[in-house]
PQR file of N, CA, C, O and H, with PARSE charges and radii, in Angstrom:
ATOM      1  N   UNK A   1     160.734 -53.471  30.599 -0.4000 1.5000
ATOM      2  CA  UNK A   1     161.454 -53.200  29.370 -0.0000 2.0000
ATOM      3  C   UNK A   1     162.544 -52.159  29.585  0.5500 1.7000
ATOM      4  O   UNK A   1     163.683 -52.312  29.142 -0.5500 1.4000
ATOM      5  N   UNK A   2     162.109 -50.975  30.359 -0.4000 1.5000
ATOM      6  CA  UNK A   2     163.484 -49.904  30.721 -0.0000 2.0000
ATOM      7  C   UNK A   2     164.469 -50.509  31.461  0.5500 1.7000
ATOM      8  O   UNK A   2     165.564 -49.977  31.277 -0.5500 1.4000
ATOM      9  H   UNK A   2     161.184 -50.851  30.719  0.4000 1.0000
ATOM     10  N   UNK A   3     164.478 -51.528  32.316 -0.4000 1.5000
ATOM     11  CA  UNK A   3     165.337 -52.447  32.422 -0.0000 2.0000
ATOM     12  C   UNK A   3     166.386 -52.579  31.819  0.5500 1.7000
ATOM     13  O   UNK A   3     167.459 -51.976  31.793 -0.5500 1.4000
ATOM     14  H   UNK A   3     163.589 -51.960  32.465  0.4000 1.0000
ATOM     15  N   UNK A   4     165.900 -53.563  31.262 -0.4000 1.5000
ATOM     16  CA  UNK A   4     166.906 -53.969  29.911 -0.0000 2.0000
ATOM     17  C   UNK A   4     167.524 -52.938  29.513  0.5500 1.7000
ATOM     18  O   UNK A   4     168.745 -52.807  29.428 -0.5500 1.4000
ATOM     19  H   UNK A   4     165.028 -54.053  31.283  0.4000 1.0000
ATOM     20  N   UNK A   5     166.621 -52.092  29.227 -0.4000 1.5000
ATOM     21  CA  UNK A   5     167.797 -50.603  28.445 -0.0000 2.0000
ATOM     22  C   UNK A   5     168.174 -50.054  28.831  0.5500 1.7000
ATOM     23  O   UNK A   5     169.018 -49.440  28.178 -0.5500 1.4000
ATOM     24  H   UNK A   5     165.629 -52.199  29.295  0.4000 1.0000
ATOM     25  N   UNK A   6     167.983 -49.678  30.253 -0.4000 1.5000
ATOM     26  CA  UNK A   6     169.359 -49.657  30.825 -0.0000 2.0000
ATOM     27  C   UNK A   6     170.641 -50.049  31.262  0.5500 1.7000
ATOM     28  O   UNK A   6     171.678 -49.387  31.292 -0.5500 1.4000
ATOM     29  H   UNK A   6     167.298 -50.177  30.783  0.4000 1.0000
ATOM     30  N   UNK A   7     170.353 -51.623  31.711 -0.4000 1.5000
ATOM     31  CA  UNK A   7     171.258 -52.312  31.404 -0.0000 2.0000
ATOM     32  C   UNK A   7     172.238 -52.272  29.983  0.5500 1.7000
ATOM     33  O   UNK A   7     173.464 -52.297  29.882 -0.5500 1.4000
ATOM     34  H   UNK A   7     169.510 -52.160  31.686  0.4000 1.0000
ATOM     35  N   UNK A   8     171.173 -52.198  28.945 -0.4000 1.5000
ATOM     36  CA  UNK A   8     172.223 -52.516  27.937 -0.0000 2.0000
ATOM     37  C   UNK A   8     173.266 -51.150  27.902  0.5500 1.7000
ATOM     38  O   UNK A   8     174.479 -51.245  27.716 -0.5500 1.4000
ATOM     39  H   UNK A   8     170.176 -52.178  29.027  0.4000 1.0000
ATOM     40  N   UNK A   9     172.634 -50.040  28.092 -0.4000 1.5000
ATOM     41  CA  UNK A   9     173.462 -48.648  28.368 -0.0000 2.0000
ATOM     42  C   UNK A   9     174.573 -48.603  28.932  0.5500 1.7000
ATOM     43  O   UNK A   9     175.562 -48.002  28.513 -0.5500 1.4000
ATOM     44  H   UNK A   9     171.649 -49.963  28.244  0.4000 1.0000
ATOM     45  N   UNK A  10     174.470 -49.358  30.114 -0.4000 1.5000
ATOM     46  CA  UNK A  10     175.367 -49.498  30.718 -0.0000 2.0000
ATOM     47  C   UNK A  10     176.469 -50.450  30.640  0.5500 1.7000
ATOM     48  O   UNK A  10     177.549 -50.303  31.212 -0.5500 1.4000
ATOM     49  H   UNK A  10     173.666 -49.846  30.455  0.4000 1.0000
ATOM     50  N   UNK A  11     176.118 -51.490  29.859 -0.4000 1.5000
ATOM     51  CA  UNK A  11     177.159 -52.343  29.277 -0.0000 2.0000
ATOM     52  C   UNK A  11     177.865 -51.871  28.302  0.5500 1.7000
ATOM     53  O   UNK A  11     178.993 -52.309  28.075 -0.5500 1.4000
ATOM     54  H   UNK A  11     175.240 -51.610  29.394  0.4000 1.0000
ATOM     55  N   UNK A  12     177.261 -50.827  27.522 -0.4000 1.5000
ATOM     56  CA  UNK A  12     178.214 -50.409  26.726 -0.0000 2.0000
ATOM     57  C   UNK A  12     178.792 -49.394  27.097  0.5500 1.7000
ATOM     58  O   UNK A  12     179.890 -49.181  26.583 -0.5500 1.4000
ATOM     59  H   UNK A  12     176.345 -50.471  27.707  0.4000 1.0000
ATOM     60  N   UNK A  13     178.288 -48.458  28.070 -0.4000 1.5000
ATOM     61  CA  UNK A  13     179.060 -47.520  28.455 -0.0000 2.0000
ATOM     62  C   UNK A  13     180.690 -48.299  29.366  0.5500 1.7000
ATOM     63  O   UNK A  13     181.838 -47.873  29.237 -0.5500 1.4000
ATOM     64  H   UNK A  13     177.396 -48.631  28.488  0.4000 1.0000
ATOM     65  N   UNK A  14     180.316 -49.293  30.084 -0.4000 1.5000
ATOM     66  CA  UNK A  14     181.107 -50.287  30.777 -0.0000 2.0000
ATOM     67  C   UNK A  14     182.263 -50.827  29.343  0.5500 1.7000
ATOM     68  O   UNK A  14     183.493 -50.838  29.366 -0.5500 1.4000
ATOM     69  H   UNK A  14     179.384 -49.639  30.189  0.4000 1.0000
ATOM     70  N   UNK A  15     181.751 -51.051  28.707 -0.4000 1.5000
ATOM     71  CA  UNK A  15     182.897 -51.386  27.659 -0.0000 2.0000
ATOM     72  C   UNK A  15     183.723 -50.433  27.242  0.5500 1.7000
ATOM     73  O   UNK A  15     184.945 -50.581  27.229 -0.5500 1.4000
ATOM     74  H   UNK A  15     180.751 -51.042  28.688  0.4000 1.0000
ATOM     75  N   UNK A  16     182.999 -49.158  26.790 -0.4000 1.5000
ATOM     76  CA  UNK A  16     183.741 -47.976  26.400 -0.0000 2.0000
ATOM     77  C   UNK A  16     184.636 -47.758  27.423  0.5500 1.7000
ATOM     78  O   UNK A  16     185.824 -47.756  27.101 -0.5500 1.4000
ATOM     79  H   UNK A  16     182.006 -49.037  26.801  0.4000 1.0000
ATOM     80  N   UNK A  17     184.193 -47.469  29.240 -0.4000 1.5000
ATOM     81  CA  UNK A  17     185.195 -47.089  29.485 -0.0000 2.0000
ATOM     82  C   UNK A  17     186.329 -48.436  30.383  0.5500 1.7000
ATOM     83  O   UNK A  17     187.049 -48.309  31.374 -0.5500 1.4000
ATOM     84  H   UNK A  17     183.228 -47.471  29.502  0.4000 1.0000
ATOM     85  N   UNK A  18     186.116 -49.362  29.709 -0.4000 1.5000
ATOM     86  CA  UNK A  18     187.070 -50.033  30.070 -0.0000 2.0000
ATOM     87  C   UNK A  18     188.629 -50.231  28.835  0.5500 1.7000
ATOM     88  O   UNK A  18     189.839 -50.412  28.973 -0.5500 1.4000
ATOM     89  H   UNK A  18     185.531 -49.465  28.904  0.4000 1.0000
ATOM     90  N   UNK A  19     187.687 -50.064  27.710 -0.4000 1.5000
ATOM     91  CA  UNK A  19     188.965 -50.099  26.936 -0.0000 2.0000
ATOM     92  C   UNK A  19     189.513 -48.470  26.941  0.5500 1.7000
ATOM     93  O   UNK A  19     190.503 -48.028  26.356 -0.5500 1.4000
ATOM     94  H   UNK A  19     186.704 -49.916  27.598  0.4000 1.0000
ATOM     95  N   UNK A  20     188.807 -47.940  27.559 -0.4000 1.5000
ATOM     96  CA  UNK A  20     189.642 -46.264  28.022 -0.0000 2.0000
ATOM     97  C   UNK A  20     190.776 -46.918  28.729  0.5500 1.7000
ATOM     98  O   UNK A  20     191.915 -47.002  28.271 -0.5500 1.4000
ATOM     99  H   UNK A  20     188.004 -48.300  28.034  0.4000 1.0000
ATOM    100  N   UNK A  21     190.231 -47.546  30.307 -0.4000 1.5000
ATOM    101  CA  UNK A  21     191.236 -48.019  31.218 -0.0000 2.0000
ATOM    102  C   UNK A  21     191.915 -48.731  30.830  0.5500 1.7000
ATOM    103  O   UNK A  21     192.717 -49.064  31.703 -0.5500 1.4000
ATOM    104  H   UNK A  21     189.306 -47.478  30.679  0.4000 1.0000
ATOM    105  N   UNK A  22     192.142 -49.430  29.495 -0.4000 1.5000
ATOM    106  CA  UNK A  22     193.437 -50.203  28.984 -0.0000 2.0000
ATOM    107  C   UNK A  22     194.622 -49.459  28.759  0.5500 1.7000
ATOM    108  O   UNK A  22     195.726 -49.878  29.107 -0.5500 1.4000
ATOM    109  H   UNK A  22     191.491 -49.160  28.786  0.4000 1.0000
ATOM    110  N   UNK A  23     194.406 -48.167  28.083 -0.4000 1.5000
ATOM    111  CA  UNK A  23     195.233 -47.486  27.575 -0.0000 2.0000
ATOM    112  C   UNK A  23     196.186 -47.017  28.629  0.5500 1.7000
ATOM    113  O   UNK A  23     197.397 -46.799  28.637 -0.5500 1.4000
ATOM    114  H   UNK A  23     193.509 -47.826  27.801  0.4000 1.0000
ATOM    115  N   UNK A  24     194.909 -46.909  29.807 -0.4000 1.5000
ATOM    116  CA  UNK A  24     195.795 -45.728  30.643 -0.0000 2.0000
ATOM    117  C   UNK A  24     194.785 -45.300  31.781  0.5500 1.7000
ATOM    118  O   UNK A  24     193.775 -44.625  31.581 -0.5500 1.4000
ATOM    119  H   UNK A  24     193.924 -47.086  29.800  0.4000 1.0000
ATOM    120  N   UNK A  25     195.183 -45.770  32.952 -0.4000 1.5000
ATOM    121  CA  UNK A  25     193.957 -45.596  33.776 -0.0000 2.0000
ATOM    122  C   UNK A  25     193.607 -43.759  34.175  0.5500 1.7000
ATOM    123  O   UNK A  25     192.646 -43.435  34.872 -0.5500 1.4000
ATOM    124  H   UNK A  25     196.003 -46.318  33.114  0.4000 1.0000
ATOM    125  N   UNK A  26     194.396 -42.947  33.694 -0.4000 1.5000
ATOM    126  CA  UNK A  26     194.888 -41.740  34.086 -0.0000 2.0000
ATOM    127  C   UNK A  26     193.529 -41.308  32.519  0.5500 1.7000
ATOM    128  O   UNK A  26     193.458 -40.079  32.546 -0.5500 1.4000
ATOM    129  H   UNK A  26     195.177 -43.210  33.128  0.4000 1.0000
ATOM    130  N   UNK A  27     193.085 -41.555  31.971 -0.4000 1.5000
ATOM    131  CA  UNK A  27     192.598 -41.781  31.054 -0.0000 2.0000
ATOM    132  C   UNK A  27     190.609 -41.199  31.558  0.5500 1.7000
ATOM    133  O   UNK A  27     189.923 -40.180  31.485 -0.5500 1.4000
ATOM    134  H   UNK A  27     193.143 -42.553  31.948  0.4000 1.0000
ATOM    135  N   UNK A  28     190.505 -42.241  31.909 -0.4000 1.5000
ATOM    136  CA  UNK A  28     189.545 -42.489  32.717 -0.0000 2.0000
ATOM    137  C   UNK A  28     189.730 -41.349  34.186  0.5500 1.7000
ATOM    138  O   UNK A  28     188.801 -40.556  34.336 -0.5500 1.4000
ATOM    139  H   UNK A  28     191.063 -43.068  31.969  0.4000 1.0000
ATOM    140  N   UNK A  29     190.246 -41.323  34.641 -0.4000 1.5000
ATOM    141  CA  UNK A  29     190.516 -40.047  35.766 -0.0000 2.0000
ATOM    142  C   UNK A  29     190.152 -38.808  35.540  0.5500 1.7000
ATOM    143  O   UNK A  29     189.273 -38.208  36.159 -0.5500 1.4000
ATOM    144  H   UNK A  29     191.001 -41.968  34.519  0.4000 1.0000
ATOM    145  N   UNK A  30     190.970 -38.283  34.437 -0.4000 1.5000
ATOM    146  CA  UNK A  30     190.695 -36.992  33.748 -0.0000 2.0000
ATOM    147  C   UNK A  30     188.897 -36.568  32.844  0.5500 1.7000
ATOM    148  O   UNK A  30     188.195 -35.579  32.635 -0.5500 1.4000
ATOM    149  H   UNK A  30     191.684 -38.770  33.934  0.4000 1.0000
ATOM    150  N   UNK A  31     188.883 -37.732  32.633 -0.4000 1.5000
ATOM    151  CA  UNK A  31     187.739 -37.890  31.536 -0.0000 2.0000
ATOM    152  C   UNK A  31     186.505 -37.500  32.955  0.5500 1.7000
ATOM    153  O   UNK A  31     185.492 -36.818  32.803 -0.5500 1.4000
ATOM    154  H   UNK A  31     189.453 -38.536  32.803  0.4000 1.0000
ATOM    155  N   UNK A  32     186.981 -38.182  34.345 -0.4000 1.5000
ATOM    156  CA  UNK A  32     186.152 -37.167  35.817 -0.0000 2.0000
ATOM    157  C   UNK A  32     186.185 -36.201  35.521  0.5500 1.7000
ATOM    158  O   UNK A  32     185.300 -35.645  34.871 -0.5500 1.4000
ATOM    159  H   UNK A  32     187.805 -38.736  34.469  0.4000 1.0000
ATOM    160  N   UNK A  33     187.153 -35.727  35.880 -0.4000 1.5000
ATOM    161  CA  UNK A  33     187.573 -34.654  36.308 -0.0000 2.0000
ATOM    162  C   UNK A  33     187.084 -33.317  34.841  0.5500 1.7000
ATOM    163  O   UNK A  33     186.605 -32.204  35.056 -0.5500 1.4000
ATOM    164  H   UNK A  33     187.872 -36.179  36.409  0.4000 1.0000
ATOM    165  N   UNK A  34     187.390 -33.887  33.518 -0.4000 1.5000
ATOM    166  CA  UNK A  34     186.894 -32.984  32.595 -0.0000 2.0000
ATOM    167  C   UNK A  34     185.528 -32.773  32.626  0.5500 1.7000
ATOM    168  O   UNK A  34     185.047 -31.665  32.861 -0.5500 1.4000
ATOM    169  H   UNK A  34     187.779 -34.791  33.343  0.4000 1.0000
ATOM    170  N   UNK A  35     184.660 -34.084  32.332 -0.4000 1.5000
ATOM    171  CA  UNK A  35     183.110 -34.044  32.107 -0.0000 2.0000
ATOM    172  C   UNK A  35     182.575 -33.528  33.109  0.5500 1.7000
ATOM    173  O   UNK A  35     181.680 -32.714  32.883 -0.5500 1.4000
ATOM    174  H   UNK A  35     185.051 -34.984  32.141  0.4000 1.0000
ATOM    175  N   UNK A  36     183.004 -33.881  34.797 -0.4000 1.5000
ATOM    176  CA  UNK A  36     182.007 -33.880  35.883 -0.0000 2.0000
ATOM    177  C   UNK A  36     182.375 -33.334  36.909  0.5500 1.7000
ATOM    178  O   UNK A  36     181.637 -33.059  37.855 -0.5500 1.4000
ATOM    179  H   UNK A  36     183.731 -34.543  34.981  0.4000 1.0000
ATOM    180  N   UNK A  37     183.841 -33.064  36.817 -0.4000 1.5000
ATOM    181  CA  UNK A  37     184.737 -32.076  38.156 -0.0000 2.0000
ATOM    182  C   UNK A  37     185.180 -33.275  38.657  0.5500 1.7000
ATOM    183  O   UNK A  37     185.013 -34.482  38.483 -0.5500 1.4000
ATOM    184  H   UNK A  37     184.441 -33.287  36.048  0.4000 1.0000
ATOM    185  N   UNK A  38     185.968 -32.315  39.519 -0.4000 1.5000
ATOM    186  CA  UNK A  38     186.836 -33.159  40.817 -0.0000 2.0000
ATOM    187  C   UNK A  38     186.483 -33.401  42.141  0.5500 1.7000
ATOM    188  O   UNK A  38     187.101 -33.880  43.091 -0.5500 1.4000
ATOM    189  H   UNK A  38     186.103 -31.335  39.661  0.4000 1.0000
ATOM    190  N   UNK A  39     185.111 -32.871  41.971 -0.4000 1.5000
ATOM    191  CA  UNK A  39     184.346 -32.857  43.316 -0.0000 2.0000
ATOM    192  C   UNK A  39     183.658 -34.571  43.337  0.5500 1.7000
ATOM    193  O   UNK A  39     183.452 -35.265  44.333 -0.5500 1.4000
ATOM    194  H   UNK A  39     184.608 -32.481  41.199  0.4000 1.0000
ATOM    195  N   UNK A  40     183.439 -34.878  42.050 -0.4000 1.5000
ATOM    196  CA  UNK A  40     182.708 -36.280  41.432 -0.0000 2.0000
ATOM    197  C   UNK A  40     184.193 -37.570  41.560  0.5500 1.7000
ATOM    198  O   UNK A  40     184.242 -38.656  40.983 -0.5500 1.4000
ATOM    199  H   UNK A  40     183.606 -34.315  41.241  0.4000 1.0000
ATOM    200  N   UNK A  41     184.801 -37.224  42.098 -0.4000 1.5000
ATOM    201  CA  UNK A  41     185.861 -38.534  42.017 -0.0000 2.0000
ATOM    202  C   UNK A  41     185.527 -39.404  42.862  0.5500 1.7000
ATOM    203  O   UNK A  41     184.975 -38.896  43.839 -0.5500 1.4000
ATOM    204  H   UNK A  41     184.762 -36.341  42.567  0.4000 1.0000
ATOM    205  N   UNK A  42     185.630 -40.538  42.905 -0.4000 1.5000
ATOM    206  CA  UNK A  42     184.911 -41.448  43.609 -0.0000 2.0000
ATOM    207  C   UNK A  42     186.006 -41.749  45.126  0.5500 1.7000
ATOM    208  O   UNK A  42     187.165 -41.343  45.217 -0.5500 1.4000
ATOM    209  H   UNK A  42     186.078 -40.950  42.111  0.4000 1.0000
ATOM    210  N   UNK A  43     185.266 -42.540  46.183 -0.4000 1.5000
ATOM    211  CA  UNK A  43     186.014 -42.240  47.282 -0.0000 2.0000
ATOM    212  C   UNK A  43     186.922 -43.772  46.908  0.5500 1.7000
ATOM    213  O   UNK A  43     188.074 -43.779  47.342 -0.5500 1.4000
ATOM    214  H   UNK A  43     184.325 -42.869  46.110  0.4000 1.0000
ATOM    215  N   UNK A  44     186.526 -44.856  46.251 -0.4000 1.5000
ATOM    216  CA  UNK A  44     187.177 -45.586  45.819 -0.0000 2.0000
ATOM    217  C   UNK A  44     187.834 -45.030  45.278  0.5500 1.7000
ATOM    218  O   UNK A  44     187.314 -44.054  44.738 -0.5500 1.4000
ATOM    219  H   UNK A  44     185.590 -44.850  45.899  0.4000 1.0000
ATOM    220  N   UNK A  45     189.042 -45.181  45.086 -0.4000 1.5000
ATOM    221  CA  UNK A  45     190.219 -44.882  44.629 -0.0000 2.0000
ATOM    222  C   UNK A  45     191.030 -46.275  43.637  0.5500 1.7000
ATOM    223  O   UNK A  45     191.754 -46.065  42.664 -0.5500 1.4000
ATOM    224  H   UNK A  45     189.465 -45.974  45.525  0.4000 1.0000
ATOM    225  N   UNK A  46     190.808 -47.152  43.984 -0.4000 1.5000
ATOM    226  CA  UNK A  46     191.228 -48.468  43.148 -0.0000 2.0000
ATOM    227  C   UNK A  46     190.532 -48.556  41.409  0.5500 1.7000
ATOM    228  O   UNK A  46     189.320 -48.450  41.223 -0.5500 1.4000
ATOM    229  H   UNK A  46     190.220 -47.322  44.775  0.4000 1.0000
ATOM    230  N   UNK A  47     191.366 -48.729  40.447 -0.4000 1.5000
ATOM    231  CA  UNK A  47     190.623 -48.830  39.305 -0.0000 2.0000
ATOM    232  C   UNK A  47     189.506 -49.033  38.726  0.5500 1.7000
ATOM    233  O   UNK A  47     189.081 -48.317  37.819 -0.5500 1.4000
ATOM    234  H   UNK A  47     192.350 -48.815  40.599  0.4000 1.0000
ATOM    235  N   UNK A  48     188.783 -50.255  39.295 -0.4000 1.5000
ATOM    236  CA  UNK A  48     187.249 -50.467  39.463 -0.0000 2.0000
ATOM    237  C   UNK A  48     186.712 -49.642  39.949  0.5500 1.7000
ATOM    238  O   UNK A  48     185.532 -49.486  39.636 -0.5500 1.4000
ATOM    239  H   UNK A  48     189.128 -50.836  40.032  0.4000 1.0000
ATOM    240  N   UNK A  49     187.184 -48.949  40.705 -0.4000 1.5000
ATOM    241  CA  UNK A  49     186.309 -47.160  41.165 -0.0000 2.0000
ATOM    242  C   UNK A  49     186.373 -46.276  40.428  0.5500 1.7000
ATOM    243  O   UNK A  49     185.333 -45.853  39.924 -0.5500 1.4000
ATOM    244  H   UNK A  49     188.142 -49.076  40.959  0.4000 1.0000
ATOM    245  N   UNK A  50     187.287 -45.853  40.200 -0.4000 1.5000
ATOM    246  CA  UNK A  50     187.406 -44.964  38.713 -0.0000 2.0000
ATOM    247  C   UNK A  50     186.678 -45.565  37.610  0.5500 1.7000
ATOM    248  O   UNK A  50     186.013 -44.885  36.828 -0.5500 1.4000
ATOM    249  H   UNK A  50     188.132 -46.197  40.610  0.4000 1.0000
ATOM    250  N   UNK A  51     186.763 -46.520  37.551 -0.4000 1.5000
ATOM    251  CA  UNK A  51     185.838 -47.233  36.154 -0.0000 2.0000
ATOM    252  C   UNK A  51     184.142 -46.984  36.053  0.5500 1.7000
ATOM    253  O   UNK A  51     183.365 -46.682  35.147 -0.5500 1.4000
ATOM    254  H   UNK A  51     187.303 -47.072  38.186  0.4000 1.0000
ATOM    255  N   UNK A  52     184.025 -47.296  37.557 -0.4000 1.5000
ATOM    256  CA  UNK A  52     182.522 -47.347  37.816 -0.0000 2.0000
ATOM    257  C   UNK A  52     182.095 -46.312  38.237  0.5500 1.7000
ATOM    258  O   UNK A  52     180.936 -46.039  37.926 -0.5500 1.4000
ATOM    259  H   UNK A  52     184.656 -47.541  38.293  0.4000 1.0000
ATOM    260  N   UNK A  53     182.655 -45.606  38.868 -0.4000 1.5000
ATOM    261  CA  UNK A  53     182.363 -44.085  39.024 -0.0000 2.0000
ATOM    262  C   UNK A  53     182.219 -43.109  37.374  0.5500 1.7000
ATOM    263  O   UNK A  53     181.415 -42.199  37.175 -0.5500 1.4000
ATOM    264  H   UNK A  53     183.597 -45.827  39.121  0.4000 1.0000
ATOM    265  N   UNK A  54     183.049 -43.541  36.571 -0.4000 1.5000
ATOM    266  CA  UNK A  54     182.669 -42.958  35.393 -0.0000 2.0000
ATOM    267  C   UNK A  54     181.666 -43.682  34.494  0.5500 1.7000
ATOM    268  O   UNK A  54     181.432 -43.150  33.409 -0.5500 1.4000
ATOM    269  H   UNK A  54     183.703 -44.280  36.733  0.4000 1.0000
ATOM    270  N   UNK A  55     181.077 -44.760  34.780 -0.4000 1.5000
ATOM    271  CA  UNK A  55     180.282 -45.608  34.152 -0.0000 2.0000
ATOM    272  C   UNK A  55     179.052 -44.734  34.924  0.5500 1.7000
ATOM    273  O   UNK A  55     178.513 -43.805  34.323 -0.5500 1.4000
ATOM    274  H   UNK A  55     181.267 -45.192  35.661  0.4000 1.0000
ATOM    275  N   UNK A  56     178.757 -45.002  35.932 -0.4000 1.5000
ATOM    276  CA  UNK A  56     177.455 -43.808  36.695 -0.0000 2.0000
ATOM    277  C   UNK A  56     177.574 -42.579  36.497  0.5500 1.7000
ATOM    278  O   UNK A  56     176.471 -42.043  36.397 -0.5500 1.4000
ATOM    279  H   UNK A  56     179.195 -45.757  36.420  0.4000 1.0000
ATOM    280  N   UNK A  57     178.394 -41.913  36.398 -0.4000 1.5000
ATOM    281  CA  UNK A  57     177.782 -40.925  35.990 -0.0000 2.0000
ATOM    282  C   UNK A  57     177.916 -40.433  34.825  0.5500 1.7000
ATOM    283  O   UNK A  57     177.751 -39.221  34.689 -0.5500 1.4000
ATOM    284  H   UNK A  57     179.290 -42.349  36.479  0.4000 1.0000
ATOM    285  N   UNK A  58     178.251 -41.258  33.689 -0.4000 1.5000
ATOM    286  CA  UNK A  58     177.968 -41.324  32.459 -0.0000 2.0000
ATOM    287  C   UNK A  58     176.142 -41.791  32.330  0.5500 1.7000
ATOM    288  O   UNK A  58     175.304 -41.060  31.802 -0.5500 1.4000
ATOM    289  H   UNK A  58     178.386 -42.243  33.799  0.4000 1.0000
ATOM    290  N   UNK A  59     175.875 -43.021  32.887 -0.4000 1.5000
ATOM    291  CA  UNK A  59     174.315 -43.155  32.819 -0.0000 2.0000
ATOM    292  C   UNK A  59     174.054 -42.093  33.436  0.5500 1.7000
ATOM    293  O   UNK A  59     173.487 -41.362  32.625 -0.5500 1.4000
ATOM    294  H   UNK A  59     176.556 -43.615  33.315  0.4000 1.0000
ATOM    295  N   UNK A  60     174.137 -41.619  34.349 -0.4000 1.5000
ATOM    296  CA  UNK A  60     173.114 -40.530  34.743 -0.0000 2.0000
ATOM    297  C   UNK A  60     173.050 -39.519  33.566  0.5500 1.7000
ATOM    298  O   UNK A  60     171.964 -39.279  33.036 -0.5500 1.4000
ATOM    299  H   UNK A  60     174.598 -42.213  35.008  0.4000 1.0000
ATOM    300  N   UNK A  61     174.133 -38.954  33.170 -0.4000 1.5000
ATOM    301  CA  UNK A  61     174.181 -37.634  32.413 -0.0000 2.0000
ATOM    302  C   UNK A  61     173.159 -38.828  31.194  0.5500 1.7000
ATOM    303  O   UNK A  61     171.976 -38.538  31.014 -0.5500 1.4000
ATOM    304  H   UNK A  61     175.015 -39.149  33.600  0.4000 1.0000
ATOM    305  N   UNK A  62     173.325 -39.180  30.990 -0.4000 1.5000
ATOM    306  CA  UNK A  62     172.226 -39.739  29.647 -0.0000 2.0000
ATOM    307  C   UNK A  62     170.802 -40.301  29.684  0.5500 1.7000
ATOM    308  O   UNK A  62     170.087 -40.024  28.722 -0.5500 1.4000
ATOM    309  H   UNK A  62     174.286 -39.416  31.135  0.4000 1.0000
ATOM    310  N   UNK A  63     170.347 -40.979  30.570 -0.4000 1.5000
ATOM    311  CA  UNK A  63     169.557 -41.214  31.151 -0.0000 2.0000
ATOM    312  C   UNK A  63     168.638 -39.837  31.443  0.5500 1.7000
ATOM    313  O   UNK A  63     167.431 -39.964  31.238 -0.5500 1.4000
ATOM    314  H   UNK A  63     170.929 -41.204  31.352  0.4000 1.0000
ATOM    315  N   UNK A  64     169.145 -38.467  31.928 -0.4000 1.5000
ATOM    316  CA  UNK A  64     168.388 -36.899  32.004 -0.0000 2.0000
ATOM    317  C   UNK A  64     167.759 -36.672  31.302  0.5500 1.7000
ATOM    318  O   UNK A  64     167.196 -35.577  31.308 -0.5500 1.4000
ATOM    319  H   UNK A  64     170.125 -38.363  32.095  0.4000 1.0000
TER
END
């Protein structure tokens, strides 16, 4: 069952920050760099890294 709910967590966190990355992928960058530092930037560097790098450690911080 925690499964699922996490999954679903993460789909919506995945939605949230994708329509972040519509606006403005610089968006999503900062939103690192504010919540979690700059030490947390992902070594991907391509948009889907930034995306998913803030999607994990968004579940983590909630998931605690």
């Amino acid at each position: 069952m925690s499964n699922v709910v996490n999954e679903t967590i993460k789909e919506e966190l995945l939605e949230d920050v994708k329509v972040m990355a519509e606006d403005d992928i610089w968006s999503v960058i900062f939103a690192i760099q504010d919540e979690f530092g700059t030490h947390m930037m992902p070594e991907d560097i391509s948009i889907e890294g930034f995306i998913n790098q803030l999607v994990e450690l968004r579940f983590e911080e909630k998931c605690v």
